[in-house]
C-alpha positions in Angstrom: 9.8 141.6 146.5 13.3 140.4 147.7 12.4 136.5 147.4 11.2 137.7 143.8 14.2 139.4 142.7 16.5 135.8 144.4 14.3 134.1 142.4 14.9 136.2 138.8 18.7 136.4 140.1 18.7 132.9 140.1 17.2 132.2 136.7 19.4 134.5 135.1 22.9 132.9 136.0 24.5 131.0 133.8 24.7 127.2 134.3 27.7 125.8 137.0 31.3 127.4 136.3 33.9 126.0 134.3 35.8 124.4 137.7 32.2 123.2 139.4 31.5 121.4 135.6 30.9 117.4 136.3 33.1 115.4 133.5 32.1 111.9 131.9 34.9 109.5 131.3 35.0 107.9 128.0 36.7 104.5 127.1 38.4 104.6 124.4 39.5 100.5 123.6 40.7 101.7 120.3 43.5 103.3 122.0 43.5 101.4 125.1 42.7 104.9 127.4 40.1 106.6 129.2 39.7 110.2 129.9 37.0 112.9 131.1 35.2 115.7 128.6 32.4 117.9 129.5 29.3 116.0 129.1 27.7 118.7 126.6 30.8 118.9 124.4 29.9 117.2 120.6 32.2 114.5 119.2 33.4 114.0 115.9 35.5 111.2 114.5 38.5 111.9 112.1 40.7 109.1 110.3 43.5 110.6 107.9 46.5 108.4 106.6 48.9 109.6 109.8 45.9 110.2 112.7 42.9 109.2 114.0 41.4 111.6 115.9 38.2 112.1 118.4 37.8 115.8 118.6 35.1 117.2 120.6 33.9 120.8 121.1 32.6 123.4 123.6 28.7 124.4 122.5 29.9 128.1 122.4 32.6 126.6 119.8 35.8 128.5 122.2 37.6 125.2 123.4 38.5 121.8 121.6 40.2 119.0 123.1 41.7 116.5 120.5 42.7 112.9 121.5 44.3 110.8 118.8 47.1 108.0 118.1 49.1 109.0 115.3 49.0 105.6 112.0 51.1 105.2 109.0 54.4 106.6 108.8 54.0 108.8 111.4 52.9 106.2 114.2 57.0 105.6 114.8 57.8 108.9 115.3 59.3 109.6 118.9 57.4 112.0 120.9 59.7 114.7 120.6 59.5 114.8 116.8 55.3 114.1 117.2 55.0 117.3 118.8 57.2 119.7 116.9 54.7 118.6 113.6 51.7 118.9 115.9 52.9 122.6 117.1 53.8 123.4 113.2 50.6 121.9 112.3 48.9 124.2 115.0 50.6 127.1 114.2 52.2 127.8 117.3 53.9 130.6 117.7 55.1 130.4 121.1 55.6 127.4 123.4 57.6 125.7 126.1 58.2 122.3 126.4 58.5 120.1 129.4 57.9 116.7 130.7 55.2 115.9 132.9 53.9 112.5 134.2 50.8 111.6 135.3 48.2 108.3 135.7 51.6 105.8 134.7 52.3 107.9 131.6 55.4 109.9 130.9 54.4 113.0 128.4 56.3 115.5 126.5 54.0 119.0 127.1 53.9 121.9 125.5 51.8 125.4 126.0 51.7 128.4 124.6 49.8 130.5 121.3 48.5 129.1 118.5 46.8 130.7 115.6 44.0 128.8 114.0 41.7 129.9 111.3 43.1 133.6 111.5 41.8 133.6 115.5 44.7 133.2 118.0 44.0 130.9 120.8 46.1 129.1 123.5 46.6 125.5 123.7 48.4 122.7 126.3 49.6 119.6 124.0 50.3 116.4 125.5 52.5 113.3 123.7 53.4 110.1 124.9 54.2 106.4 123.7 51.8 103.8 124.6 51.5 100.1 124.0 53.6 100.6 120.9 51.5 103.8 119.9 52.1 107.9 119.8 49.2 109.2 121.8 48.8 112.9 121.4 45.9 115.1 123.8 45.8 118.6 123.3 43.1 121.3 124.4 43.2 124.7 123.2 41.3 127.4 123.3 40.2 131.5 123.1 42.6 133.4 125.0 39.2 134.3 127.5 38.2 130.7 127.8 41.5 129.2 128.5 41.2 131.8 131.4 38.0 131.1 132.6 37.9 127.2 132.1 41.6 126.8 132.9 40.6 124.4 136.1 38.7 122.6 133.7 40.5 122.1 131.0 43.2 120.7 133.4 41.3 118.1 134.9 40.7 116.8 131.6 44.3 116.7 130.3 45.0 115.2 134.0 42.3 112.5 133.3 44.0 110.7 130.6 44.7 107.1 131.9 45.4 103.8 130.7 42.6 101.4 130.0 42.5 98.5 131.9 41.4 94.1 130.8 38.8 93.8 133.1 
């Protein structure tokens, strides 16, 4: 009776935790990167007149991650001025801004709240200069997810690193 009730214990968790999640790196050549995302999260492609943009999302639809390289008129902005329209663009409410570096990049960050689509979520937003480009990475998230998969959704903004002529 015990090994049976291991056994239906075992079925009914849900599948490995948001910090114990393996990540696939994609290469990106477009934009000369790689980075990790969740192996189950879909991809869509988006090409406007001032971004292009891989976006992918969680199956339960409560995180995105966005990574793009801003075209047109926009691709000279300076990071500083990239992320204040990407926070008005979000709707953030809330943030603080700070520099971080990490893999040989040097980005402006910014966290905080974020309303989109009436739902308030948080978000981390990342924007650097690269080979002459504005690269801009942002996750964001349901207030519970952000707190559940915050490990997670680390590693990948962490994972972001240049792609390198083999």
């Amino acid at each position: 009776m015990c090994r049976l009730l291991l056994l239906l214990f075992a079925l009914l968790m849900p599948g490995l935790p948001a910090t114990a999640q393996e990540l696939e790196m994609v290469q990106n050549r477009t934009f000369q990167v790689k980075y990790a995302v969740p192996p189950l999260w879909t991809v869509t492609h988006q090409r406007t007149d001032s971004v292009e943009v891989l976006r992918y999302h969680s199956p339960e639809d409560d995180a995105r991650l966005w990574v793009g390289q801003l075209r047109g008129r926009h691709a000279g902005l300076p990071p500083a001025r990239a992320l204040q329209r990407l926070l008005r663009h979000l709707g953030a409410t809330r943030h603080e801004e700070h520099r971080v570096s990490s893999h040989g990049f040097d980005f402006l960050e910014s966290t905080g709240t974020c309303f989109i689509g009436g739902r308030e979520l948080r978000y981390d937003a990342r924007v650097t200069t690269y080979q002459g480009h504005v690269l801009v990475m942002y996750v964001y998230a349901t207030p519970a997810a952000f707190t559940t998969q915050a490990p997670l959704l680390h590693r990948v903004l962490d994972s972001l690193t240049p792609l390198r002529s083999e």
